[in-house]
Structures are given as C-alpha cells and as structure tokens.
TIKOLMAR-523431 format. One line per 10 residues: number of its first residue (from 0); their letters; for each residue x, y, z of C-alpha. Coordinates in Angstrom, 3 decimals, padded with zeros to 6 digits. Each point is the difference from the previous one (the first is absolute). Example, Ala and Ser with C-alpha at 12.3 -4.5 7.8 and 13.67 -1.06 7.14 Angstrom:
2
0 = as = 012.300:-004.500:007.800 | 001.370:003.440:-000.660
END
This chain:
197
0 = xxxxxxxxxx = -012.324:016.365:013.785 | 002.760:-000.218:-002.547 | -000.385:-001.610:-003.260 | 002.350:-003.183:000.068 | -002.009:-000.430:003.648 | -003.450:000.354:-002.034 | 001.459:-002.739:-002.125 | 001.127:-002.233:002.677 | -003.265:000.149:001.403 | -000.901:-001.069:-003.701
10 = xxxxxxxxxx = 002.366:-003.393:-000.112 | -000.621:-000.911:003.603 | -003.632:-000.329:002.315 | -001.390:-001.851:002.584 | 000.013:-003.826:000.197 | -001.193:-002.292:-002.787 | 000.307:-003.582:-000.282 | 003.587:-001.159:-001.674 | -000.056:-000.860:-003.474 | 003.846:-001.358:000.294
20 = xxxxxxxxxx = 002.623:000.231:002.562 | 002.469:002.543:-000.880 | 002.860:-001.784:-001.838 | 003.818:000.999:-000.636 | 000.209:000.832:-003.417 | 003.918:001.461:000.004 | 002.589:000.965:002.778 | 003.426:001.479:-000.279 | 001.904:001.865:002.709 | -001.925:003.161:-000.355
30 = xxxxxxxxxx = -003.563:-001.273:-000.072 | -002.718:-002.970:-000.200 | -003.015:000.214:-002.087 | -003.316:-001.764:000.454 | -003.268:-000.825:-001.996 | -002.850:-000.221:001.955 | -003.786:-000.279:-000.293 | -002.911:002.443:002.180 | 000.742:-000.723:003.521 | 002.120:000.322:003.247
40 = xxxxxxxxxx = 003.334:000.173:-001.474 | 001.267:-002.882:002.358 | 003.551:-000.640:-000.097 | 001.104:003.070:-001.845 | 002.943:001.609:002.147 | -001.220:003.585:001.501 | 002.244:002.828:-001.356 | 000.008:002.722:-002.533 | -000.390:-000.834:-003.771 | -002.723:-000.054:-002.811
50 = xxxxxxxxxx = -003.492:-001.424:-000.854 | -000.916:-000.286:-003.453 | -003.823:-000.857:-001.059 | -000.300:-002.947:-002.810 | -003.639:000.791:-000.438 | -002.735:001.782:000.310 | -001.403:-000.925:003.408 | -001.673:002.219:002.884 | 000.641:003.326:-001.041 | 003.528:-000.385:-001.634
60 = xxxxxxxxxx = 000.938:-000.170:-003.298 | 002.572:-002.464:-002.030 | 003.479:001.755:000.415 | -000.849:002.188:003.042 | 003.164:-000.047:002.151 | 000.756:001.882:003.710 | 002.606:-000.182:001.860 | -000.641:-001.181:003.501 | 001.994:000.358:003.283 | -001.447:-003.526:001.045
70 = xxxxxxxxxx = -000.431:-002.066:-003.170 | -001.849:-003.056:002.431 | -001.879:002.350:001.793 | -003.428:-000.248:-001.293 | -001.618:-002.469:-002.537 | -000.006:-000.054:-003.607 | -003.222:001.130:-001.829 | 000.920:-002.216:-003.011 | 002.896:-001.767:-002.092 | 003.187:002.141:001.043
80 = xxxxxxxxxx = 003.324:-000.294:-000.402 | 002.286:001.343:003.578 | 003.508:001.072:-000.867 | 001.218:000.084:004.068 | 003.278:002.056:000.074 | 002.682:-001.459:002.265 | 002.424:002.221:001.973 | 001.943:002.286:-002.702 | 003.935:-001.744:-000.918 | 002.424:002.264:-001.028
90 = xxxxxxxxxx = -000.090:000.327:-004.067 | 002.997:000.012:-002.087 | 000.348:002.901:-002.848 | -002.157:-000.483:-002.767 | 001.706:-000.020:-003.745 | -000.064:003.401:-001.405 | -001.580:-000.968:-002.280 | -002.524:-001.588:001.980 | -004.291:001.258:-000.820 | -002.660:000.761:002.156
100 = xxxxxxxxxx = -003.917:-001.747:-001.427 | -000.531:001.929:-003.023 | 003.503:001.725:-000.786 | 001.044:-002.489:-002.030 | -000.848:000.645:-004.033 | -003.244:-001.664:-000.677 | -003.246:000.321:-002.182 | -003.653:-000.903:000.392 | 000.673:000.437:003.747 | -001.658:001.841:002.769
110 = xxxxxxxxxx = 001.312:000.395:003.482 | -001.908:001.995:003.010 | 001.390:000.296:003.454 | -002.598:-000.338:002.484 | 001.954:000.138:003.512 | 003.574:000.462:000.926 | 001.839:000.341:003.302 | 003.229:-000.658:001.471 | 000.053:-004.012:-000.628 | -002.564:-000.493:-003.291
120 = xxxxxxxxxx = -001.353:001.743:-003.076 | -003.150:-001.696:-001.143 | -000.701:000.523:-003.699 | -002.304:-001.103:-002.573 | 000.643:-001.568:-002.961 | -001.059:-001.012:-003.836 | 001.864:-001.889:-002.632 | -002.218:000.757:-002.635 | -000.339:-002.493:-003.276 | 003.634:-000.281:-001.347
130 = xxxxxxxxxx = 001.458:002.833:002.483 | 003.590:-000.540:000.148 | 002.268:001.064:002.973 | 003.558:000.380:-001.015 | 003.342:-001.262:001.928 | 000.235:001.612:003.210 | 001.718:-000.991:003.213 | -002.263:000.294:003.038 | 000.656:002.470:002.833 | -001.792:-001.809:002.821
140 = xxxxxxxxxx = -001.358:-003.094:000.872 | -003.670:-000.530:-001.242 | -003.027:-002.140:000.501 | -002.223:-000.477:-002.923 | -003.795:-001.014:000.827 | -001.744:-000.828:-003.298 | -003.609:000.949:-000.234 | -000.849:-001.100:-003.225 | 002.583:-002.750:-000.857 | 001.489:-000.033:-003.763
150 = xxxxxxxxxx = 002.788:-001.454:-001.940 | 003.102:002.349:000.098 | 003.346:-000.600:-001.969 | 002.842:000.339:002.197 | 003.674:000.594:-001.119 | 003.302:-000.074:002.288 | 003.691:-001.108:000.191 | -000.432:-001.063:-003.605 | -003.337:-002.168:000.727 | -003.566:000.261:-001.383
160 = xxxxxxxxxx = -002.866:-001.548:001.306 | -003.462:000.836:000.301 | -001.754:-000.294:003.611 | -003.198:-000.477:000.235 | -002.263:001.749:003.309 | -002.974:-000.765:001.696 | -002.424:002.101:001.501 | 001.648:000.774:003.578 | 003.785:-001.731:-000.632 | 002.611:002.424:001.268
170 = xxxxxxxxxx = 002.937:-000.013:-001.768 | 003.706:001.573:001.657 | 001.929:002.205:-002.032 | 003.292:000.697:002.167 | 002.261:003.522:000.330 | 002.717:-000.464:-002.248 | -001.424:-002.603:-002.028 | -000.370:001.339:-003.999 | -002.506:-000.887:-003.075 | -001.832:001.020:-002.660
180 = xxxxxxxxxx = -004.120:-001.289:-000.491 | -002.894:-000.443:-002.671 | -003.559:-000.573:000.590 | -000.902:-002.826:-002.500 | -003.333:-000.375:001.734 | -003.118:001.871:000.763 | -000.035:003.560:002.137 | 002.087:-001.314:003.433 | -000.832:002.338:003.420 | 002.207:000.178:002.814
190 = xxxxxxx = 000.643:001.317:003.830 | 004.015:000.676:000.102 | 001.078:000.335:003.728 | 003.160:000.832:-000.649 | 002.188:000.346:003.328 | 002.215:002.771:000.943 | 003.556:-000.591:000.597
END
C-alpha cells in the first residue's frame, strides 16, 4: 500500500458517533474547508482534496495530512480539518518575484514537505520563538491550518498588526499577496496546503 494511503487509513476509519457536524470554516472559488469532529463526515461535498488530523486520536497523530480522492468518503477518526479542492480555474502569472513556503529569507524556521502532486504540496511547519520570515510575495494560494495556535506579528502594505491563532483556525494567505512575519509568541506548528496554480 503506498504511504500517503497508509496515512489516510490513519485520519479516516470506520463509523464513530459525531462529535460535531462538519462546519464551513472558509470558501473561495478554488476550495471550501471544514472542521469537523470523529464521525460520518455528513455534508462535506465528495471530491479530491486534503484531511488534516488536529489531534491525536485512533492511530493518527496531530498534523498528519493525506491527500484523498474522496475527502467525504469515509469518517473522521478525530478533530480534522478537510481542505475539499473545487474544479481547477485558470491562474494568472505569479509576480516574479513571487516565493514558494520556505524560499522566502527567514530564521528560526523549519519547513518539510510531506506530499506533493499535481494540485497540492503539503508541508510542515515551525515558527520557532522569535523566528522571523522576511518580505516575500507568495507564489500560490495557501491554506494555513494551525496546530498549536500562537501570536504572530504580521506586516503588509505599510500595516502591522499582530494576529493571534487558535489551535485548528486556518488562516488564507493568497498568490500574489506579499508580507513579512515575527513570532512574538511561543513555538507555532503548522500544515501549509499550498495549491498549485
């Protein structure tokens, strides 16, 4: 069996009762993301995309991501957070300037791809205590799912402001869009799903 199947098997199992219904957490043109609890994942649309695990729960582990052909198809073993694709748009050029996760200049940061194919690359990632990522313009579109929450200082078009995340927020970081960040919290992990164009 391959290994991102081995870990789909991990994130998803047989029926067990519904902790919450899954819920719309963010939708754009290119794809809707839920949170949902262990259970039938009732009302999430069927179609290609990604689960990620929020905790440690029947044989998966916090930050375990797969892609699946059929995000709805089984249950969820635990907390998870489905990042359902919708049929690929044509993309406009990227800036030349523009950064894949982890090109941009940064310290006290770790990035490790885990899976890639022809619509995602999944990679995880640490802010460390005062890591600092410097101005970069992003290359694609890309979903953020916090694992550990944190406090991380954010700076574009001229602004500064300091957002605070919660254990499983996802946060939207769009192709084209540019900044510079600071972790003025603790450690902050991360699942980056960022989409191809």
């Amino acid at each position: 069996m391959k290994p991102f199947l081995l870990l789909a098997s991990a994130l998803l199992a047989l029926p067990a009762p519904s902790l919450a219904q899954p819920r719309i957490v963010f939708e754009n043109a290119q794809l809707r993301v839920y949170r949902a609890g262990a259970g039938p994942l009732t009302g999430v649309d069927h179609g290609p995309g990604v689960v990620v695990s929020l905790d440690d729960a029947g044989g998966s582990t916090m930050g375990a991501a797969a892609w699946l052909d059929d995000v709805a198809a089984q249950p969820a073993r635990g907390s998870v957070i489905v990042v359902r694709l919708l049929p690929k748009m044509p993309a406009a050029p990227a800036a030349a300037a523009a950064s894949k996760p982890g090109d941009a200049p940064f310290t006290g940061m770790s990035f490790k791809p885990t899976f890639e194919n022809d619509r995602v690359s999944l990679i995880r990632a640490r802010m460390e205590v005062g890591a600092k990522e410097g101005f970069h313009t992003h290359a694609s579109d890309t979903l953020v799912v916090h694992l550990s929450g944190g406090e991380i200082e954010d700076t574009a078009d001229g602004r500064t402001v300091v957002n605070r995340w919660k254990h499983g927020d996802v946060e939207f970081e769009a192709r084209g869009s540019s900044h510079s960040a600071r972790n003025v919290g603790g450690a902050v992990d991360v699942v980056l799903v960022a989409l191809k164009p």
